[in-house]
N, C-alpha and C positions, 0 to 999 in steps of 0.2 A: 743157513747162516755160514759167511766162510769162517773158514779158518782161524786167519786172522781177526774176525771180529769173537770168536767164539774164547777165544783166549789172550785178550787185548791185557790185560793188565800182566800177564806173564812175556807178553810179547815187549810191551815199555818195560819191565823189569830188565829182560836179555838184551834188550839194544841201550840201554843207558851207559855201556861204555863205551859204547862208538859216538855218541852223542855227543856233541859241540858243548861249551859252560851253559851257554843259556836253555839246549835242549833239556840239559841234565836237572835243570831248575824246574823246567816243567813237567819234566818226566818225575822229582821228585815232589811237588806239589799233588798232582796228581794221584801217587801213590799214598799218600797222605792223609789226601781228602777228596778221596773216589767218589764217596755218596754224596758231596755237594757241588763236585766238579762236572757230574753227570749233567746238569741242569746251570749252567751259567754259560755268559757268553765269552767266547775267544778272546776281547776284550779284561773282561775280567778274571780270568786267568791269568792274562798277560801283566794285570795290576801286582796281584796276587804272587807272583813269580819273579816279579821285578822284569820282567822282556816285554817287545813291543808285542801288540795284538795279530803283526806279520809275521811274526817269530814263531807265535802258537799254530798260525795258519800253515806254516811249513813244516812244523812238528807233527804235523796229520797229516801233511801232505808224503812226509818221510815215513811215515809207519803204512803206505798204501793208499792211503783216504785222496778222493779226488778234493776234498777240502773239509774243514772244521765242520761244517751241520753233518755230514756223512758220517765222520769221528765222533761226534758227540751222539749220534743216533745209535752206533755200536757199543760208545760207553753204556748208555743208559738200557742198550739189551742188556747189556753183561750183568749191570746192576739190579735186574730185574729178580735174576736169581742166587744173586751174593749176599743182596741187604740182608739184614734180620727185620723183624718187624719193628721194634725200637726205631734200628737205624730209619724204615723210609718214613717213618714218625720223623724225625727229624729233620730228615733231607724233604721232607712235604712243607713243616715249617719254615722252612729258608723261601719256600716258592709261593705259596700262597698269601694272601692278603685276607689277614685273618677277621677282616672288617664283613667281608663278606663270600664265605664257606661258603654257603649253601648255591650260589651262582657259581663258585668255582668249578664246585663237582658237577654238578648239573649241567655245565657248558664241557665239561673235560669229557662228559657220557656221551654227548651229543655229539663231538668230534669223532671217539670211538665206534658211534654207529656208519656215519657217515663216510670213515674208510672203511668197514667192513662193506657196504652197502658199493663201493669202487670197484673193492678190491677180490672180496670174493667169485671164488669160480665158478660161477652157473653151473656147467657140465659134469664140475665134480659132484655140488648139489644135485642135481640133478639123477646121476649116478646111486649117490647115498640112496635119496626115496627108493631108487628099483630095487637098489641090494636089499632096506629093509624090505619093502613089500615082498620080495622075496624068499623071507628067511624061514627057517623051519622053526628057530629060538632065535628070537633076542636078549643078549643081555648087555645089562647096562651098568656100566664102573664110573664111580665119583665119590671121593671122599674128602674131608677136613673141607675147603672152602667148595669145593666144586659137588659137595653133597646136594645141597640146592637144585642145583641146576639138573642133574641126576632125579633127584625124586620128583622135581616137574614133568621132568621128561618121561620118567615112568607111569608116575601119572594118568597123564592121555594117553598113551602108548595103551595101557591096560583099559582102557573104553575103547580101543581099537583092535587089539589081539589079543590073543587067549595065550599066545605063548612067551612072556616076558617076563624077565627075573631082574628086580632091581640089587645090585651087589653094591652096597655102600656101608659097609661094617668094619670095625674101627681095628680088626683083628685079623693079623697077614692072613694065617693058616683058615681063618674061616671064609676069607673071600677065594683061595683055592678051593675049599672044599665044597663053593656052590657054583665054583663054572667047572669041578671037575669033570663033568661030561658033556663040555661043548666040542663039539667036532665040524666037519665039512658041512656046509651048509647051512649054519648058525653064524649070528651077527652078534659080535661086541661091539659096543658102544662105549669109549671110554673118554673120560672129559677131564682133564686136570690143565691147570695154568700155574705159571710161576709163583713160588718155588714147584715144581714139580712133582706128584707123588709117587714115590718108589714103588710102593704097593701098585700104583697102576700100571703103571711104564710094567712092570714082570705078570702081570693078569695077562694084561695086551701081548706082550711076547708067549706066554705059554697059550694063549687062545691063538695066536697067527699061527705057530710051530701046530696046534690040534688037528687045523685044516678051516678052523672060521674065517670068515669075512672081519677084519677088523678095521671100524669105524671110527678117526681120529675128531674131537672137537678140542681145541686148541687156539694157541695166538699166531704158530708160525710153524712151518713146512721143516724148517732142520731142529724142531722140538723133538726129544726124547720120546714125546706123546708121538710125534706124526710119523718117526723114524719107525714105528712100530706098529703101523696102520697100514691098509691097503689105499687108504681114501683118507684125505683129514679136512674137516669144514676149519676155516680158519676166522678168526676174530678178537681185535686188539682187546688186551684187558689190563693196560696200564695202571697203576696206582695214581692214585687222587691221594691217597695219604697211605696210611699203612694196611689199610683195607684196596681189596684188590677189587676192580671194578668187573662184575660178570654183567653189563647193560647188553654189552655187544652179542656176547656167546650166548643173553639168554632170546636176543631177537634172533639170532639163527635157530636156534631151537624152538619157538613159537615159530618160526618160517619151517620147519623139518616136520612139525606135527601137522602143521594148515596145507604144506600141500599132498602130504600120506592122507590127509583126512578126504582132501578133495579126491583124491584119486578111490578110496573107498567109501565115497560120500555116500551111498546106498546102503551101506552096512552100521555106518557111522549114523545118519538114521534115526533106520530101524533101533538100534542098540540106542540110542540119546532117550526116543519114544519110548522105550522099556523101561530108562532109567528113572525118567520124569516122573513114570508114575509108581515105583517102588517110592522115592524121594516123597511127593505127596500122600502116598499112602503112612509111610513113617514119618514124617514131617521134620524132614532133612532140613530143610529149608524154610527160613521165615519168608513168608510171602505178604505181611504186610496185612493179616486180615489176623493177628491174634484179637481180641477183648482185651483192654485192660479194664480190672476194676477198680 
């Protein structure tokens, strides 16, 4: 992320006195009502501000933007990790057509797959599997919303290796004190999205400084998460409302376990064949042939 988009609302802050009467109108709407300005069109801005809709377009075009969808694509990063949860409750409100939710999110998932399915790097994929297959320890970091996604992952991972430690505890000092002995040739796996978590961003730094391999699952390459990785799989995970969407980060993850699994599909197996029938022997599983009476 440059710069300029990383610090956009401090950036219209500093240049609203060079700014013409009508920049200063948009630059102070804007400021105002970030969380609803993220999401409307240059048009209605320009309603909103009293200036024409060319007005706004050269207002982005003066802060560096080759035009308004550029500008507006950086607001709504920035917003991604300012809102509170309330606020994207409300700024989701203003966009959605509350007639019908359940198509909204459902089609917003489906776009999310389908840039991650564009945009992501094969090679770096690619990369990932060998580092894990490689590793002497895996561990694996995800808390508050990104716990999920973390305990799936560990999950499978654990019917594939013997050596995996899932680290998703709600408490700083205890998640140091269970990668305190990762070193050179052990993988972290660490998975947070917007807002960010602190506790991961410094696991992932003191594992990279140890000598580990650090593994980023994230939305974007100048995240906090990926700045602290050796490798970051990446995938949008926009809000749909104030709930953050993980569709995207959890199909790379089903895609990270499906081709580690193919690649030790002989182990993977044997080990399933083992499981099946502990499972049937304890009766893990309802197979559809209970009695009732």
């Amino acid at each position: 992320m440059e710069e300029n988009h990383q610090n956009l609302i401090s950036k219209i802050e500093q240049n609203m006195p060079r700014m013409s009467k009508g920049q200063r109108a948009i630059a102070a709407y804007l400021l105002a009502h970030y969380e609803e300005a993220a999401y409307i069109t240059a048009a209605r801005i320009g309603v909103e501000a009293g200036v024409s809709e060319s007005t706004v377009v050269r207002f982005a075009m003066e802060l560096g933007f080759e035009g308004y969808p550029h500008f507006q694509k950086a607001l709504q990063e920035e917003m991604k990790g300012r809102l509170t949860s309330v606020q994207r409750m409300r700024a989701a409100d203003r966009l959605r057509k509350k007639d019908d939710v359940l198509g909204a999110v459902l089609l917003s998932d489906m776009d999310k797959i389908k840039q991650t399915f564009e945009r992501i790097d094969r090679q770096i994929f690619d990369r990932a599997v060998d580092t894990i297959l490689g590793a002497q320890k895996i561990y694996i970091l995800g808390v508050r919303s990104a716990a999920p996604l973390a305990s799936f992952l560990g999950f499978y991972f654990n019917l594939i290796f013997d050596h995996v430690r899932l680290v998703h505890t709600t408490s700083v000092s205890e998640m140091f004190e269970q990668i305190l002995s990762v070193q050179e040739g052990d993988v972290v796996i660490g998975i947070s999205f917007p807002r960010y978590s602190k506790r991961t961003i410094k696991a992932m730094n003191y594992a990279r400084n140890s000598g580990a391999t650090v593994i980023a699952i994230t939305d974007k390459d100048k995240s906090p998460i990926a700045d602290n990785a050796d490798l970051a799989l990446l995938a949008p995970s926009d809000m749909a409302s104030f709930v953050d969407s993980l569709v995207a980060p959890l199909s790379v993850i089903n895609a990270l376990i499906a081709a580690i699994g193919y690649k030790k599909r002989d182990l993977v197996s044997e080990r399933l064949e083992k499981l099946e029938r502990v499972w049937d022997e304890y009766e893990v599983y309802d197979k559809g042939d209970v009695t009732h009476v």
